[in-house]
N, CA, C and O atoms as CSV, one atom per row, in Angstrom:
chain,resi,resn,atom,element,x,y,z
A,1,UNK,N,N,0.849,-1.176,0.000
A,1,UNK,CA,C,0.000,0.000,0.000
A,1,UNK,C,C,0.892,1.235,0.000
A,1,UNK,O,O,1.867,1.370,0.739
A,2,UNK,N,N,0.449,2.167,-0.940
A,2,UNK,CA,C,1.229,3.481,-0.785
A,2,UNK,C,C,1.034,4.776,0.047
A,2,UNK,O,O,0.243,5.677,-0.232
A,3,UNK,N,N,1.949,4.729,1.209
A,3,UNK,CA,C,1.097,5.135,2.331
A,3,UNK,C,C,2.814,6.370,2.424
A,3,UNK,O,O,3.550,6.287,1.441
A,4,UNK,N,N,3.158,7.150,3.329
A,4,UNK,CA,C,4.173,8.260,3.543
A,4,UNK,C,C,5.282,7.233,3.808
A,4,UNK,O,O,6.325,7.226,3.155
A,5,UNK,N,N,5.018,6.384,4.773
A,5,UNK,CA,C,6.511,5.320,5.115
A,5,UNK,C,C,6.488,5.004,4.033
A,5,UNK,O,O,7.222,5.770,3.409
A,6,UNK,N,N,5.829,3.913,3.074
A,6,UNK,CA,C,6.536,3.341,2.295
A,6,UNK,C,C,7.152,4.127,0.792
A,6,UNK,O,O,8.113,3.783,0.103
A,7,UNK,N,N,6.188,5.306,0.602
A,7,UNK,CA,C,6.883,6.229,-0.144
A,7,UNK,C,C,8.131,6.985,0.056
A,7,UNK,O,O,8.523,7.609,-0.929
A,8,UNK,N,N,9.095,7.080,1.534
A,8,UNK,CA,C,9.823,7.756,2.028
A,8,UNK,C,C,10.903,6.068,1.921
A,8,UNK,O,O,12.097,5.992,1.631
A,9,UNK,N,N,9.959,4.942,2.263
A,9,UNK,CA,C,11.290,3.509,1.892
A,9,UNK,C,C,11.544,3.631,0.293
A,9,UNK,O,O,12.606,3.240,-0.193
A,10,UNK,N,N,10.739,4.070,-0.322
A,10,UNK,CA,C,11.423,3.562,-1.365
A,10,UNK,C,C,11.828,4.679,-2.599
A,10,UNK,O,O,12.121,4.542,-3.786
A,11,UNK,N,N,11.661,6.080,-1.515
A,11,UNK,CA,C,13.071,7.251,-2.404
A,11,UNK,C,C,14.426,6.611,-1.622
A,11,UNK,O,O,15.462,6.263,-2.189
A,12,UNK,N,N,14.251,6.569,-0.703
A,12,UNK,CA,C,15.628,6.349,0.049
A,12,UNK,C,C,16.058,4.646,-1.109
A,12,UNK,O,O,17.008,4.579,-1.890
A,13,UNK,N,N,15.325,3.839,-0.919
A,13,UNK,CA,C,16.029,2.440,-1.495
A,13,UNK,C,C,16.523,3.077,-3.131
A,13,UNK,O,O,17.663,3.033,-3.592
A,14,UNK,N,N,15.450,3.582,-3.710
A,14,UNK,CA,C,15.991,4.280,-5.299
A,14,UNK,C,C,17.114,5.407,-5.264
A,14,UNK,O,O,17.999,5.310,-6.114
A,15,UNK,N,N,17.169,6.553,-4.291
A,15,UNK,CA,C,18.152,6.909,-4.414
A,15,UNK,C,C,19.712,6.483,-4.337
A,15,UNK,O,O,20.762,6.767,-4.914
A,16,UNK,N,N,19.226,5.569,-3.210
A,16,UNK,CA,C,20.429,4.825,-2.918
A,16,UNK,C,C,21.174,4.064,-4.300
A,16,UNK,O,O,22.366,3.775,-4.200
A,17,UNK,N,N,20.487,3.774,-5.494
A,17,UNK,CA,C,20.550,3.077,-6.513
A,17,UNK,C,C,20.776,3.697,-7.404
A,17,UNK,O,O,21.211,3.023,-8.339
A,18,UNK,N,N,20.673,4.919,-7.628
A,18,UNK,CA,C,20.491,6.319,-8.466
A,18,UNK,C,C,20.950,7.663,-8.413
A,18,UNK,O,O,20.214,8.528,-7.939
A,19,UNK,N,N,22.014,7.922,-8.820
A,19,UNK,CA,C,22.947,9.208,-7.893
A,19,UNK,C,C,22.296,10.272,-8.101
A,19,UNK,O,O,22.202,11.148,-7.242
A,20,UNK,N,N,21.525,10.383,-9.762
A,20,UNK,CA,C,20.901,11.869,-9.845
A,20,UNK,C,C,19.758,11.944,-9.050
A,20,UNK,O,O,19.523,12.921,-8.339
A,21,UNK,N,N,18.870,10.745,-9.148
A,21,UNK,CA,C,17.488,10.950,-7.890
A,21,UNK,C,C,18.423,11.192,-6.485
A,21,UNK,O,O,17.666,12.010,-5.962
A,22,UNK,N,N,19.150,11.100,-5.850
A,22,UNK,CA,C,19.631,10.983,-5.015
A,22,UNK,C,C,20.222,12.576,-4.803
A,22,UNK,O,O,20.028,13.146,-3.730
A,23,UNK,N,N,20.958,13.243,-5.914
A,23,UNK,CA,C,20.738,14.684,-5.996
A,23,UNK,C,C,19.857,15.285,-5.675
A,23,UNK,O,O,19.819,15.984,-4.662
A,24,UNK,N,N,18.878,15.116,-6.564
A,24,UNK,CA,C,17.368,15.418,-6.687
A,24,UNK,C,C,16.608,15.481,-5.563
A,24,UNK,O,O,15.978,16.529,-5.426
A,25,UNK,N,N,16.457,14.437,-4.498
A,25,UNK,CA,C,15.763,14.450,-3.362
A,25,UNK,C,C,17.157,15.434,-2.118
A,25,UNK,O,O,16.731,15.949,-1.084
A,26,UNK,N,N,18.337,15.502,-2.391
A,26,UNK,CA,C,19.145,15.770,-1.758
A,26,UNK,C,C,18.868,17.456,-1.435
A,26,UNK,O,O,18.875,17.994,-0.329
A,27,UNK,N,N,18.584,18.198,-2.997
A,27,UNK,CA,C,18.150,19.336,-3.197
A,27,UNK,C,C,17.019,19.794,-3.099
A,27,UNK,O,O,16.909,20.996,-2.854
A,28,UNK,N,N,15.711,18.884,-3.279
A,28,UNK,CA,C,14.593,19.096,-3.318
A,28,UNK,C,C,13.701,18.531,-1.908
A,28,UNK,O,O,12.712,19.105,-1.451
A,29,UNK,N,N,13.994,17.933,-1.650
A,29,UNK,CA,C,13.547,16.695,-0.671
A,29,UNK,C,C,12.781,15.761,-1.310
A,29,UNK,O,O,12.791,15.687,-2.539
A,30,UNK,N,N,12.014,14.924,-0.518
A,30,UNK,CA,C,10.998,13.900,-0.814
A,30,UNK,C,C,9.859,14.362,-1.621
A,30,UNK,O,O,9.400,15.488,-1.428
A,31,UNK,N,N,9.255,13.389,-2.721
A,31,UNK,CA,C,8.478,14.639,-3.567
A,31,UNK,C,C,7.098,14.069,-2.117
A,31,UNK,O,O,7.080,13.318,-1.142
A,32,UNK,N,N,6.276,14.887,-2.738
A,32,UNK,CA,C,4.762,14.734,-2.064
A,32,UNK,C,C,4.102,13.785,-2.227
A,32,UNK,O,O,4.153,13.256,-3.337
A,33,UNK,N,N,3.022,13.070,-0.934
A,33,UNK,CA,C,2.151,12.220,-1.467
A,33,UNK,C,C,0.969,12.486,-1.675
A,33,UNK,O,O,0.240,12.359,-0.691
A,34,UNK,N,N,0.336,12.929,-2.934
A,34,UNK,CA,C,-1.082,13.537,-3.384
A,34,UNK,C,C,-1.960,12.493,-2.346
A,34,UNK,O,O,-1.595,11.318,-2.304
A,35,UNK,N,N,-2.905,12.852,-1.665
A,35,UNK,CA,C,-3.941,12.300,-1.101
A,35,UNK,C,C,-4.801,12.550,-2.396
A,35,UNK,O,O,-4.680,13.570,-3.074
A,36,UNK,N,N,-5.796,11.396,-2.718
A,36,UNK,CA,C,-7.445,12.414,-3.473
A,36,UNK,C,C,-8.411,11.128,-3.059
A,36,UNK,O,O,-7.970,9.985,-2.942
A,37,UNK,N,N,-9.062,11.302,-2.963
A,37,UNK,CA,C,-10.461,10.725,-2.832
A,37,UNK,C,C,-11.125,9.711,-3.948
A,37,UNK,O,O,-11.664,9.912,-5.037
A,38,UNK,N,N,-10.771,8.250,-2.996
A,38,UNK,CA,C,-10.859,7.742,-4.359
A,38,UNK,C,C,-12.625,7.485,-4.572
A,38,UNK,O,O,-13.516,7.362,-3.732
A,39,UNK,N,N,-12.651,7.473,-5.745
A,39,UNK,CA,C,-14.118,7.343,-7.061
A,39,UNK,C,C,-13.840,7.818,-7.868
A,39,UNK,O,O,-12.851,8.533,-8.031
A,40,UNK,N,N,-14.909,7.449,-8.808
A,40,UNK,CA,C,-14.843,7.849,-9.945
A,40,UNK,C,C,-14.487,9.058,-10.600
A,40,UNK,O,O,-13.917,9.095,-11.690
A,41,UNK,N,N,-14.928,10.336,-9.733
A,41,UNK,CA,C,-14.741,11.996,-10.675
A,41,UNK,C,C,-13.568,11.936,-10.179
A,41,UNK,O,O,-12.994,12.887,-10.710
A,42,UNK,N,N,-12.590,11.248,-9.264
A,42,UNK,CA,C,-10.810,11.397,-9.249
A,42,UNK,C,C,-10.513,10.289,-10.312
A,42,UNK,O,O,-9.299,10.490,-10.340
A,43,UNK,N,N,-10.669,9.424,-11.075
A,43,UNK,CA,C,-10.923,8.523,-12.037
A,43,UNK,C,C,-10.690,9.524,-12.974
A,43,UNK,O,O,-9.510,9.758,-13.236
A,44,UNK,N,N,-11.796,10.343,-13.695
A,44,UNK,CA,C,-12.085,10.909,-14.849
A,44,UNK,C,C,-10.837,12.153,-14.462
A,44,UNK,O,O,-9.929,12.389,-15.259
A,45,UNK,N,N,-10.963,12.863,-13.148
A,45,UNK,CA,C,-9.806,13.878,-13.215
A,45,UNK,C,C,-8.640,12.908,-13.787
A,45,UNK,O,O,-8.405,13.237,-14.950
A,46,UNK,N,N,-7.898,11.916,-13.402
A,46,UNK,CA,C,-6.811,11.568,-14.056
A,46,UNK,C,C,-6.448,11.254,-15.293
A,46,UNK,O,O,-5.387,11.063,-15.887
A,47,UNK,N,N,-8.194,11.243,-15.674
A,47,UNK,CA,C,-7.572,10.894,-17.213
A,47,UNK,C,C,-7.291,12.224,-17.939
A,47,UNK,O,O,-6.465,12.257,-18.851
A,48,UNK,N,N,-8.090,13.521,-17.473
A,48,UNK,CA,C,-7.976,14.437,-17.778
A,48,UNK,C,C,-6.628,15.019,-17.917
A,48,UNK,O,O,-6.259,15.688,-18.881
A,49,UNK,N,N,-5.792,14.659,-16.695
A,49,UNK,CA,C,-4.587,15.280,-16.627
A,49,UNK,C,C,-3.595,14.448,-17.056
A,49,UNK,O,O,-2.491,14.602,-16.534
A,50,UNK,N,N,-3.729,13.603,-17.885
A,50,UNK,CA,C,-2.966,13.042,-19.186
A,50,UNK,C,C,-2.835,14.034,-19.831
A,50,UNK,O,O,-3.714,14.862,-20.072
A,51,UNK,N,N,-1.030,14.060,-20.389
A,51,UNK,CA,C,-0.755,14.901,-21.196
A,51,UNK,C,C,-1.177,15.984,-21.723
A,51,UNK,O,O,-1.227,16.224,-22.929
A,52,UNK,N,N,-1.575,16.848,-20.632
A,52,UNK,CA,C,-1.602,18.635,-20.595
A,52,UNK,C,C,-1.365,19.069,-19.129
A,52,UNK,O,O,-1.326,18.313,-18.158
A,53,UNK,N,N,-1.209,20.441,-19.130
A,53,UNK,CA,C,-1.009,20.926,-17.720
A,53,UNK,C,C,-2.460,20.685,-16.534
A,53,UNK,O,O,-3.680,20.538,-16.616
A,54,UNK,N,N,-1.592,20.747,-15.658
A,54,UNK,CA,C,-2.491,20.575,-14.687
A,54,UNK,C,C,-3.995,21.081,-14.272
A,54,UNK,O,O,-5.007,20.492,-13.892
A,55,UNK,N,N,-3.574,22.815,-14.591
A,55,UNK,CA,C,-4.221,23.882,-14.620
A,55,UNK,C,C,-5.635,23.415,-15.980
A,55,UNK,O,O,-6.822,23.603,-15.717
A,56,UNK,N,N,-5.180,22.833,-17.315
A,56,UNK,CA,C,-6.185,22.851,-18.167
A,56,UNK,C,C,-6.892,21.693,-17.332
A,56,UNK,O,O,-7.931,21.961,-16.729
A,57,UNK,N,N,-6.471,20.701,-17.295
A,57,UNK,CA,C,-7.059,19.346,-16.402
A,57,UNK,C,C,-8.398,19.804,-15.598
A,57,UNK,O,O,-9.571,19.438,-15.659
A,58,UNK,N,N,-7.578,20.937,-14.679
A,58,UNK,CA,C,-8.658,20.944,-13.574
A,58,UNK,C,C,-9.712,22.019,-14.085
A,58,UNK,O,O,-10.783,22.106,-13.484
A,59,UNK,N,N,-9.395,23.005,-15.392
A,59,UNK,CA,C,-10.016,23.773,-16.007
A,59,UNK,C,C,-12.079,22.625,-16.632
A,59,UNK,O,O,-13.309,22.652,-16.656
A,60,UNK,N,N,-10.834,21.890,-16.953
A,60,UNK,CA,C,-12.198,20.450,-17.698
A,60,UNK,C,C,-12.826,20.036,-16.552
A,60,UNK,O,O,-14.034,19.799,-16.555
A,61,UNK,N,N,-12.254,19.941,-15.727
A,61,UNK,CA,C,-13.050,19.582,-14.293
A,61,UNK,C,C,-14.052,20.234,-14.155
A,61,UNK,O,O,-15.219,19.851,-14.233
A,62,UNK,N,N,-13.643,21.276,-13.939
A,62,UNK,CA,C,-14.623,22.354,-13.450
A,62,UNK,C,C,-16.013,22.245,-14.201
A,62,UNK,O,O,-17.036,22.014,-13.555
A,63,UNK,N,N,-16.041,22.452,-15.871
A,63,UNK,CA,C,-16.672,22.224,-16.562
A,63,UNK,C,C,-17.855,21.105,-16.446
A,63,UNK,O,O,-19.079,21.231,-16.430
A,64,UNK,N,N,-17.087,20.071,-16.378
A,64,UNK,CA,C,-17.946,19.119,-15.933
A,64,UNK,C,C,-18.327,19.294,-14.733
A,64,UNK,O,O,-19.544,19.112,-14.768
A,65,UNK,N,N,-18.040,19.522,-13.753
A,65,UNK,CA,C,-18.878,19.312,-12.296
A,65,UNK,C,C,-19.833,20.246,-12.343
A,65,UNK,O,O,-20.914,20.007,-11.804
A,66,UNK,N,N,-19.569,21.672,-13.099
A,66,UNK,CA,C,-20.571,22.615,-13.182
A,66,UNK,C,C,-21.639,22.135,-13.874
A,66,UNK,O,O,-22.619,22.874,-13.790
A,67,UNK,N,N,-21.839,20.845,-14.736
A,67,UNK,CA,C,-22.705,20.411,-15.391
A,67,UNK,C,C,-23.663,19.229,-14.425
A,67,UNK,O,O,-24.497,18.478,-14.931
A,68,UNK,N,N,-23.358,19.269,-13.102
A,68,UNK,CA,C,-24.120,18.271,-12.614
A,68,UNK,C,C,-22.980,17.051,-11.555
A,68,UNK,O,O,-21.760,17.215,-11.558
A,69,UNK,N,N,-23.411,16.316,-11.030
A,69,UNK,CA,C,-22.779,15.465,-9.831
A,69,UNK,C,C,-21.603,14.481,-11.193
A,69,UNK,O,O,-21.755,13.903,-12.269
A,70,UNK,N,N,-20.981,14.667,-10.658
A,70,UNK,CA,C,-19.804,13.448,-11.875
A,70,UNK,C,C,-20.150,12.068,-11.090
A,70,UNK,O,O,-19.981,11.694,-9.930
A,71,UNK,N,N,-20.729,11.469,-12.289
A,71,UNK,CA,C,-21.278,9.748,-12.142
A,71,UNK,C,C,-20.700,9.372,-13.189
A,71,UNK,O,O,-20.069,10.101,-13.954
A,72,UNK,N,N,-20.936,7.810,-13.329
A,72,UNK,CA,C,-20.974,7.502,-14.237
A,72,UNK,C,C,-22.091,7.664,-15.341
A,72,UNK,O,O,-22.066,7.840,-16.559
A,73,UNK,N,N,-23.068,7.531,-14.400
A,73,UNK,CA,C,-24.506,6.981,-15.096
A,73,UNK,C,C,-24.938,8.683,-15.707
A,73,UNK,O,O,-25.747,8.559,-16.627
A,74,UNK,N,N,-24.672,9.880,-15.480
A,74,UNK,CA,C,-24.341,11.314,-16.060
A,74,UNK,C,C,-23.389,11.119,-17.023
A,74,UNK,O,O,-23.717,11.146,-18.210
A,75,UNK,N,N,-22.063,10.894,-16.628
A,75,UNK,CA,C,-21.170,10.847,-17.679
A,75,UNK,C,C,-21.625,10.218,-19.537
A,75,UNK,O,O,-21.248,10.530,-20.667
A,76,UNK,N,N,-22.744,9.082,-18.875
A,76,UNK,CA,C,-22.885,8.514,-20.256
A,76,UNK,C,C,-23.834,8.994,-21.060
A,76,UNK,O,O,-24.118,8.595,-22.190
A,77,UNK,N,N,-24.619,10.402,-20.066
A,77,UNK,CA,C,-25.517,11.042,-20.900
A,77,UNK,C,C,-25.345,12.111,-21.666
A,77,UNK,O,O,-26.174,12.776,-22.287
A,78,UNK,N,N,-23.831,12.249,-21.537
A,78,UNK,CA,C,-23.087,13.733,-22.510
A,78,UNK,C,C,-22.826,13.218,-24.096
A,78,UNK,O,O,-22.653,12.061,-24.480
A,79,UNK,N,N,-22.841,13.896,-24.529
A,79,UNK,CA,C,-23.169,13.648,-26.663
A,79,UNK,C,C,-21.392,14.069,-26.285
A,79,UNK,O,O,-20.780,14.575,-25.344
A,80,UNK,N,N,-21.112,13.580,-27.477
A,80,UNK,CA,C,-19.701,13.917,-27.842
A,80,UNK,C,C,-19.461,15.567,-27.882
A,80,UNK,O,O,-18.515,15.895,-27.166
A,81,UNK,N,N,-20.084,16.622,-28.532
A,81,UNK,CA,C,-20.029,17.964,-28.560
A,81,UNK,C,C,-19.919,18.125,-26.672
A,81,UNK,O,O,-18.746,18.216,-26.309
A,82,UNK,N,N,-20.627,18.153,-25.877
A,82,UNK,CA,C,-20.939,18.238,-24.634
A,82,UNK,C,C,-19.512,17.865,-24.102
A,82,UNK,O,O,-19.042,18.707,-23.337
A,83,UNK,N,N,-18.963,17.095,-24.281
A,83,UNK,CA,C,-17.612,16.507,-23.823
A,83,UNK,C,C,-16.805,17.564,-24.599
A,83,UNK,O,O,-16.157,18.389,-23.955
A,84,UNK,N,N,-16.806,17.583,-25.571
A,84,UNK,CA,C,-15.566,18.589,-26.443
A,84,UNK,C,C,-15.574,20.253,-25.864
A,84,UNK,O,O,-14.716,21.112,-25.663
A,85,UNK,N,N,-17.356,20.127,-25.705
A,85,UNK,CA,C,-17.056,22.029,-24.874
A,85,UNK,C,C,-16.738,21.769,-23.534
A,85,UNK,O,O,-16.652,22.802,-22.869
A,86,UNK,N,N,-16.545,20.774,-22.944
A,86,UNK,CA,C,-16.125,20.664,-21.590
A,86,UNK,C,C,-14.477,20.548,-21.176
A,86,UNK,O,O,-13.951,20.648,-20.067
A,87,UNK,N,N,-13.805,20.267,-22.675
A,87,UNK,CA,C,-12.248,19.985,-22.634
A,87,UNK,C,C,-11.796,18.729,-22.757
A,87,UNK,O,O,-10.622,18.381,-22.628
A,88,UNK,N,N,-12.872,17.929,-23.048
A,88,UNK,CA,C,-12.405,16.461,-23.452
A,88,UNK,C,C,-12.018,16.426,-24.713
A,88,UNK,O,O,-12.675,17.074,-25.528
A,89,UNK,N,N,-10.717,15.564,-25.205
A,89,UNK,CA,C,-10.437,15.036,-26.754
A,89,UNK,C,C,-11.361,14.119,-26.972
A,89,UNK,O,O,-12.188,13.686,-26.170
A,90,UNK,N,N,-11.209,13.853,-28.005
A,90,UNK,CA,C,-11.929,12.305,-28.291
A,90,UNK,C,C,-11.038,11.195,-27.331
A,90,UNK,O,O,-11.303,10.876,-26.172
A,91,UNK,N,N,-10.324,10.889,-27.861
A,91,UNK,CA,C,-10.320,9.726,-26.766
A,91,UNK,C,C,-10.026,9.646,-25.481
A,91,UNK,O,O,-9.993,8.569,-24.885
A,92,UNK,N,N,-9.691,11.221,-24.719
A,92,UNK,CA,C,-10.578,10.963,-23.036
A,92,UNK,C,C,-11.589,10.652,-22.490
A,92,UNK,O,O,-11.860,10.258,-21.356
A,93,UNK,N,N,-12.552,11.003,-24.019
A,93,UNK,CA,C,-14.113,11.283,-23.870
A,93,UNK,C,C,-14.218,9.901,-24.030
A,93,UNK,O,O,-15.098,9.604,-23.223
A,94,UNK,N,N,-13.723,8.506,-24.781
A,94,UNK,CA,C,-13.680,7.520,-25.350
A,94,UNK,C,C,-13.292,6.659,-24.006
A,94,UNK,O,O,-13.998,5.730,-23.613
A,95,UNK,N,N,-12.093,7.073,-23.352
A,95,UNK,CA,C,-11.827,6.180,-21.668
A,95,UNK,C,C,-12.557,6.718,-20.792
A,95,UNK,O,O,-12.807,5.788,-20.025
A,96,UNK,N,N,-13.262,7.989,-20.261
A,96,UNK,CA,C,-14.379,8.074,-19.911
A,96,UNK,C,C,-16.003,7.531,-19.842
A,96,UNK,O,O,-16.863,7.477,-18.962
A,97,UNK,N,N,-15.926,7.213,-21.089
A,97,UNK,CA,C,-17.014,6.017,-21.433
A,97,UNK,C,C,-16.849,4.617,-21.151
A,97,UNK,O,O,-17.700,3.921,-20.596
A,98,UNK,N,N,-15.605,4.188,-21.596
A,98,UNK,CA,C,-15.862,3.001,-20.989
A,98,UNK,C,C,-15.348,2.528,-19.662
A,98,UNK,O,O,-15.471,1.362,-19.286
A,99,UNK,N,N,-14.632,3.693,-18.804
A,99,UNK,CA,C,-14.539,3.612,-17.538
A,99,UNK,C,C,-15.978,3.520,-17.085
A,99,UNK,O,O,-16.249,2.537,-16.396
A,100,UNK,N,N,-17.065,4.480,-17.388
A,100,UNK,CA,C,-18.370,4.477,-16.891
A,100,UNK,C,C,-19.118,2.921,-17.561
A,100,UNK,O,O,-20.032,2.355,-16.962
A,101,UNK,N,N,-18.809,2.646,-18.259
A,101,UNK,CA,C,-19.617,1.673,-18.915
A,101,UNK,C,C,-19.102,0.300,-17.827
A,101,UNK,O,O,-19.945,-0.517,-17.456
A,102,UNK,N,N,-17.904,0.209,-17.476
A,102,UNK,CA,C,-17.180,-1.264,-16.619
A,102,UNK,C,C,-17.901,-0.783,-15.226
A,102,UNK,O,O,-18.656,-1.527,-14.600
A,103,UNK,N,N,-17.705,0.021,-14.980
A,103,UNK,CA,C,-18.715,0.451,-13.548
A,103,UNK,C,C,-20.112,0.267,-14.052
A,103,UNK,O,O,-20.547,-0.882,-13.962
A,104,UNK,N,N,-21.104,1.416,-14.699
A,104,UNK,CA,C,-22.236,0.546,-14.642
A,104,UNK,C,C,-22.553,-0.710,-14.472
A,104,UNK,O,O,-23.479,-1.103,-13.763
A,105,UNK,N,N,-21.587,-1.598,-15.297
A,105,UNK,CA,C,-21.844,-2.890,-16.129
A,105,UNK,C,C,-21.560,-3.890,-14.847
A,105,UNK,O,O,-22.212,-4.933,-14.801
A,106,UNK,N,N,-20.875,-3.684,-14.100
A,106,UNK,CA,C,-20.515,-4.157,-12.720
A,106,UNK,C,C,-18.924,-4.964,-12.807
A,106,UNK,O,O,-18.203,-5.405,-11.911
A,107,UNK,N,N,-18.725,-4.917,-14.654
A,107,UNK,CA,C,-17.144,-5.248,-14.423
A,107,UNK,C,C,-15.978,-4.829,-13.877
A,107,UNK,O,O,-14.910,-5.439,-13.918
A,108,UNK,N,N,-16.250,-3.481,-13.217
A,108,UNK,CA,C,-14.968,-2.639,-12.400
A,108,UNK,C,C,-16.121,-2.308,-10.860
A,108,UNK,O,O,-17.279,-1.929,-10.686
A,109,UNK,N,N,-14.922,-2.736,-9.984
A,109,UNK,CA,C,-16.109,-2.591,-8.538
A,109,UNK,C,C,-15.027,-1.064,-8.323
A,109,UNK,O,O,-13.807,-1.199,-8.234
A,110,UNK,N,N,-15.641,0.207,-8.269
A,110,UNK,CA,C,-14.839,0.928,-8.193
A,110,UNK,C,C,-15.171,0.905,-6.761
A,110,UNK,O,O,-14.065,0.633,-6.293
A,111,UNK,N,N,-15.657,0.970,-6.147
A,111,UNK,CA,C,-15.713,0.637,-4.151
A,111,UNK,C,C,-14.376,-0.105,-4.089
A,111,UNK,O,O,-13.436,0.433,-3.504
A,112,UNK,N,N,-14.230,-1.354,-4.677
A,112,UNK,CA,C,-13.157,-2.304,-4.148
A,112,UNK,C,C,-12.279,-1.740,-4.308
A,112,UNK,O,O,-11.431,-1.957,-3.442
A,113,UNK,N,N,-11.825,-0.618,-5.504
A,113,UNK,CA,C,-10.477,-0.308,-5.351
A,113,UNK,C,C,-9.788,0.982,-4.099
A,113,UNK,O,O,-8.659,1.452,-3.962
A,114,UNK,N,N,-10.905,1.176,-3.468
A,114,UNK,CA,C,-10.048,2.166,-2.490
A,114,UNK,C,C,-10.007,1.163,-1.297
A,114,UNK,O,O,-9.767,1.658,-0.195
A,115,UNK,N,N,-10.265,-0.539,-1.392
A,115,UNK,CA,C,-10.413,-1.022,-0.001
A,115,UNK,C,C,-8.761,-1.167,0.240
A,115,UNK,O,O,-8.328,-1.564,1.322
């Protein structure tokens, strides 16, 4: 489980293995451990913040939450345009769907994964 100890065992075991991480944490310290809340709208935020800045990520966020509770069973009622004025590409909008579709469908227990 990735919890502060074991993230703090294993800069120390990699730096130890790695002279520039070992710089790196030397100068910088330990990076951070993001807490977020796991479900689904931290689900869809991550896909969001695939390859763009952070800032646009959470820009699309916004968008969407201003449109209503982030579900799945919402998510699958947005038309492709609806997704595109919200900051989705096509194929975020495309793993968004079928992230919602394995949850509806009961093939992803997203409960089980924060146990």
């Amino acid at each position: 489980m990735l919890n502060h100890a074991s993230l703090t065992e294993a800069v120390h075991f990699l730096a130890g293995i790695d002279a520039d991480l070992a710089g790196i944490v030397a100068a910088h310290g330990h990076p951070p451990l993001w807490a977020r809340t796991p479900g689904f709208p931290t689900l869809i935020h991550i896909i969001l913040e695939q390859q763009v800045s952070l800032a646009s990520a959470q820009a699309a966020f916004n968008k969407l939450a201003a449109a209503g509770q982030v579900t799945p069973q919402r998510f699958l009622k947005f038309s492709d345009e609806e997704l595109r004025g919200f900051g989705f590409s096509r194929q975020k909008a495309r793993y968004g769907r079928e992230l919602s579709r394995a949850i509806e469908s009961g093939d992803l227990d997203i409960d089980g994964l924060a146990a």
